[in-house]
N, C-alpha and C positions, 0 to 999 in steps of 0.2 A: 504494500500500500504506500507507495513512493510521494504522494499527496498529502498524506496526516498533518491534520493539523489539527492539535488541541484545542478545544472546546474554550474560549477568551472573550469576557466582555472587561473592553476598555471601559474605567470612569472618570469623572471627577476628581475623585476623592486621587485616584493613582496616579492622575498626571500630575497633582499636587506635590503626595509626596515624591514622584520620581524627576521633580523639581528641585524639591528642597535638600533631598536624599546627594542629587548631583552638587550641588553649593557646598554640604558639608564635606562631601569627599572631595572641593579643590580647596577647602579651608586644609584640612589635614596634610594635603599633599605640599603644600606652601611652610604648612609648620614640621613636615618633619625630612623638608629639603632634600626630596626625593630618596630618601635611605630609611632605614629601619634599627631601631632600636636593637641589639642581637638579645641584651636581655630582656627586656620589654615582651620581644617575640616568644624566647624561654615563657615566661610568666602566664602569658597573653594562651599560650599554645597548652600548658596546665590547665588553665580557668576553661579552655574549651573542651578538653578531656574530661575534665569533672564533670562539667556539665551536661555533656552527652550523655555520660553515661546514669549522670542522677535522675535522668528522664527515662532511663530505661532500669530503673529502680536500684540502679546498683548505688549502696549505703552506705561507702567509703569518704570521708570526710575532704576536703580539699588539702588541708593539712597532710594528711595521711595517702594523698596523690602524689603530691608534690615528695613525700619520703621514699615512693615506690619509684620515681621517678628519677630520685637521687641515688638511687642503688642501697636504700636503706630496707632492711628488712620489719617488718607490721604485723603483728597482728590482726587477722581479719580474713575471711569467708576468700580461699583461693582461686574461686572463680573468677571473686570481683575483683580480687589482684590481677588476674590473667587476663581479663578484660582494661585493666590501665594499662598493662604492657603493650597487648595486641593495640591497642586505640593508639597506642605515644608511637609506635612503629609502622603502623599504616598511616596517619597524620604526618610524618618523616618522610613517607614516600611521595606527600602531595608534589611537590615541585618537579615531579620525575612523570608525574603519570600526566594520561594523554586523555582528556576528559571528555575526546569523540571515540573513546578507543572502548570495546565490549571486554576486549582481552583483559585489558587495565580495570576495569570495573570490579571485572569477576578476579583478578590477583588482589585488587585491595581487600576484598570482600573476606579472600580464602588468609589473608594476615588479620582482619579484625575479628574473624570467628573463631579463628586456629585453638582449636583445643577446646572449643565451646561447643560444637555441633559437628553432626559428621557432612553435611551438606556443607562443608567450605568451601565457596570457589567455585559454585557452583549453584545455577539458580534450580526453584525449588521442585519438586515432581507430584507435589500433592496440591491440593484445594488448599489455601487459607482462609480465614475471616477475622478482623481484627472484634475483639469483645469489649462489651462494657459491662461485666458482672457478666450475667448472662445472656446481655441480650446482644445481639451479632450488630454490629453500626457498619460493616463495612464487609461486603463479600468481593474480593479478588477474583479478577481473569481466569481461567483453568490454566493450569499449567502448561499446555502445550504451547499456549500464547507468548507465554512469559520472553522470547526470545526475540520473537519478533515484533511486538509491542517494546521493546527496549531498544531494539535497533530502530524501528521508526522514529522513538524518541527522541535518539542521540542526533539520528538523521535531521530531522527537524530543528533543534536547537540550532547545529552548525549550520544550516542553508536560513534560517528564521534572520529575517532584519527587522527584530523586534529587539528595543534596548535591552542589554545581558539583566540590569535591574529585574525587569519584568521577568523575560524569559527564564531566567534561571530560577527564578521563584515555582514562574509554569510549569518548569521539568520537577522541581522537585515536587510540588501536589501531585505530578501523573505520576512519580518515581511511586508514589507512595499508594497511590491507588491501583498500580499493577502487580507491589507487593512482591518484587521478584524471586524474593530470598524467603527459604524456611523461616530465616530470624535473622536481625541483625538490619531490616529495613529500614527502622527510624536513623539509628546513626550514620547509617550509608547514607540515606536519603540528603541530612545535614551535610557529612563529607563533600559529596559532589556538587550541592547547591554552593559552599563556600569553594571548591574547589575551582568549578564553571567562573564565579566570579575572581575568584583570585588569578584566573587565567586571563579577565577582562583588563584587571587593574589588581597590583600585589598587596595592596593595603586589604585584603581580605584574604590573603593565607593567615594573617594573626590577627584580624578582629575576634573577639568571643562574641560570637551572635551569641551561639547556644546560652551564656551564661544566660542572658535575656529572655530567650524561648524560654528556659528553663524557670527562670520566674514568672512567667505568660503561660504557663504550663496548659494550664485549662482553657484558653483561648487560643491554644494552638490546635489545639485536639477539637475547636466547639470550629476555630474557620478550616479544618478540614473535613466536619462533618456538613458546614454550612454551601461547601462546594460539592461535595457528594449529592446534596440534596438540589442544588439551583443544575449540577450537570454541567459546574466550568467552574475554573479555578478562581475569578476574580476575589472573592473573600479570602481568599489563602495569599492571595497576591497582596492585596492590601494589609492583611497581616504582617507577610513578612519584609512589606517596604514601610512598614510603622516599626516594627522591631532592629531593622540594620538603621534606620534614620535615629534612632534611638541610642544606639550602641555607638554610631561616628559621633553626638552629641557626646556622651560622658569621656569621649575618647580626646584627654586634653595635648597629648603628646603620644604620637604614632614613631615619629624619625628620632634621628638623635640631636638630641640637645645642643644649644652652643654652648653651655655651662654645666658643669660638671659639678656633682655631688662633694666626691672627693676635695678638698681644697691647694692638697700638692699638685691632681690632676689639673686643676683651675689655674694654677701658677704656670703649669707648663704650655698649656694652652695659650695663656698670654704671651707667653716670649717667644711662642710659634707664632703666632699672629699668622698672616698670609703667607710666611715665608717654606720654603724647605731648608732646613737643617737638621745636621749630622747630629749625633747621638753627642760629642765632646763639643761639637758649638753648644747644643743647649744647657750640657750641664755650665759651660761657662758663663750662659747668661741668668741660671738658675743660682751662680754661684757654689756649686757641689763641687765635690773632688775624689768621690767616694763612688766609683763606677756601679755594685753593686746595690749600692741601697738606692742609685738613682734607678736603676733597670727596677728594682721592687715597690718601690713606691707612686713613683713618675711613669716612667714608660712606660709598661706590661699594665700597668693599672688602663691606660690611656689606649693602650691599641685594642684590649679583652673588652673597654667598653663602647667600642667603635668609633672614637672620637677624632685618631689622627689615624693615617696609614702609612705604609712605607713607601716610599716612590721607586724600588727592586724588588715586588713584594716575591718573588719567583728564587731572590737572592738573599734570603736574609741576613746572613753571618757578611754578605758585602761589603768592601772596604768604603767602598761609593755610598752606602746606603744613607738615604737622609730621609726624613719626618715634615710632613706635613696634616696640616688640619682636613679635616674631609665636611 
C-alpha cells in the first residue's frame, strides 16, 4: 500500500503550538551555541531512562538509576535493573541507528528487551490488546500485518513533507496503535519518536520528554485513547507538541556555558579569551609553575567539561598542541 497515509486532522490549536514549539527551539539553539553540554547530556539521558521506564511501572528510584548506571551495585527487583541497562545501551545506540531502517528498529528493540522476553528482535506472532483493568481500550492489527503496517509507516514519515514536529508525533500514535512488539511498545514507541526528531535537529537526542509524559501520565494514555476513538491522531499530536513545548521551556541551558562552575576553570577560561594557547603559555598567564596540578585542576577539568578543545585533537601528547575556547 505504497499511498498510506495516516489518518491527520490539522488544527488551531497545533499550528499554534508548532509555532511557539519552533521559537523555543531557536531560543535554545542560540543559548547553547550550537554544542551540547556532554554532562548535561549524561544527566538529561538518566532522567529519560527513568522515566520511561517508570511509565512502564518499573519502581527503581532515579537515584538508584543513576547508581546502576554508574556501575554501582543496588539493591532491587533484577529485572528492573536489566531493564536500566538494556534502556542506557539501546539509548547509546540512538546516534548510530537509521530511523527509516526496519532492520534498526527490530536491533534496538532485541537490546531493550534482551533478557526480558523471548520475542527480542522480533515483532510479535500473536493478537495483543492493551487493558485497562479489564476492560480491552485498545485491540491491535493481527499479527501478520504487523510488518507491513511498519514498513508503510517508516515509508511514509520519510516521503511525508509534513513538519518532523507533527509527523513524528503521527508515527508515534500509529507506532503504538499497530502494537508491533509482544512488549516493550511504549518505550520503543518514545525511543523513535525522540529518535525521528533528534535526526531533525540534535537538541532532542537529550531532551527528557518522557520525564514530562511521565508526569502527564494519564493524559497520555486519555489522548491516545481520544484518537482511537475520533480515528486520527490529532489529540495525540496536540499532546505531544504541548508536552516537548513544555520540556524546551524548563530547559534553561541545553549547550555549554561561557562560564564555568569550577572557578580555576573560570580563571583559565579568561586568559584563553579568543586566543589559542599552548599548555606552558597559559600556565604562564595563570601564573603556575606546577605542570601537574595545572593538568588536575585547570585543564582536564576544562576539556571533561567541554569548555575548551584542542586544536591536534587526533595529537594529543603534541608538541604543537595548543587550547582554545569552543
Amino acid at each position: 500500500m505504497s499511498g498510506y497515509v495516516p489518518p491527520f486532522q490539522m488544527t488551531d490549536n497545533i499550528m499554534n503550538l508548532l509555532a511557539e514549539t519552533s521559537e523555543q527551539i531557536g531560543r535554545i539553539k542560540v543559548l547553547s551555541h550550537g554544542n551540547l553540554n556532554p554532562h548535561l547530556r549524561k544527566e538529561n539521558r538518566i532522567r529519560t531512562i527513568h522515566s520511561s521506564l517508570a511509565i512502564e511501572q518499573n519502581s527503581l528510584t532515579l537515584e538508584q538509576v543513576t547508581a546502576i548506571l554508574d556501575g554501582k551495585r543496588i539493591l532491587g527487583n533484577p529485572n528492573e535493573i536489566r531493564e536500566v541497562k538494556n534502556a542506557y545501551a539501546t539509548y547509546e545506540m540512538m546516534l548510530e541507528l537509521n530511523p527509516y531502517s526496519v532492520d534498526d528498529l527490530l536491533e534496538a528493540h532485541k537490546q531493550m528487551m534482551a533478557g526480558l522476553i523471548s520475542e527480542n528482535g522480533k515483532f510479535r506472532t500473536s493478537g495483543v490488546g492493551v487493558f485497562a483493568g479489564d476492560q480491552v481500550i485498545h485491540m491491535a492489527p493481527p499479527a501478520k500485518l504487523v510488518p507491513g503496517e511498519i514498513q508503510n509507516l517508516i515509508t511514509w514519515y520519510r516521503n511525508s513533507k509534513v513538519h518532523p514536529l507533527i509527523k513524528s508525533a503521527i508515527f508515534h500514535y500509529e507506532f503504538e496503535f499497530i502494537h508491533p512488539f509482544a512488549d516493550g511498545n511504549g518505550r520503543m514507541g518514545r525511543l523513535w519518536h525522540s529518535l525521528l526528531l533528534g535526526n531533525w535537529n540534535e537538541i532532542f537526542f537529550w531532551l527528557p520528554i518522557e520525564e514530562l509524559i511521565r508526569s502527564r501520565q494519564e493524559e497520555y494514555y486519555q489522548a491516545l485513547g481520544k484518537s482511537d476513538e475520533l480515528g486520527e491522531s490529532s489529540p495525540f499530536v496536540e499532546f505531544m507538541l504541548e508536552v516537548i513545548l513544555d520540556t524546551l521551556k524548563e530547559t534553561t541551558v541545553v549547550g555549554k556555558t561561557k562560564k564555568a562552575e569550577n572557578p580555576q576553570v573560570q580563571k583559565l577560561l579568561e586568559v584563553l579569551d579568543g586566543e589559542e594557547l599552548s599548555a606552558t603559555e597559559l600556565m604562564e598567564r595563570l601564573g603556575l609553575s606546577h605542570r601537574p596540578t595545572f593538568r588536575r585542576n585547570y585543564l582536564n577539568p576544562a576539556l571533561e567539561e567541554g569548555l575548551i578543545e584542542m586544536t591536534i585533537p587526533e595529537k594529543p601528547k603534541s608538541r604543537n598542541q595548543k587550547y582554545r575556547r569552543k
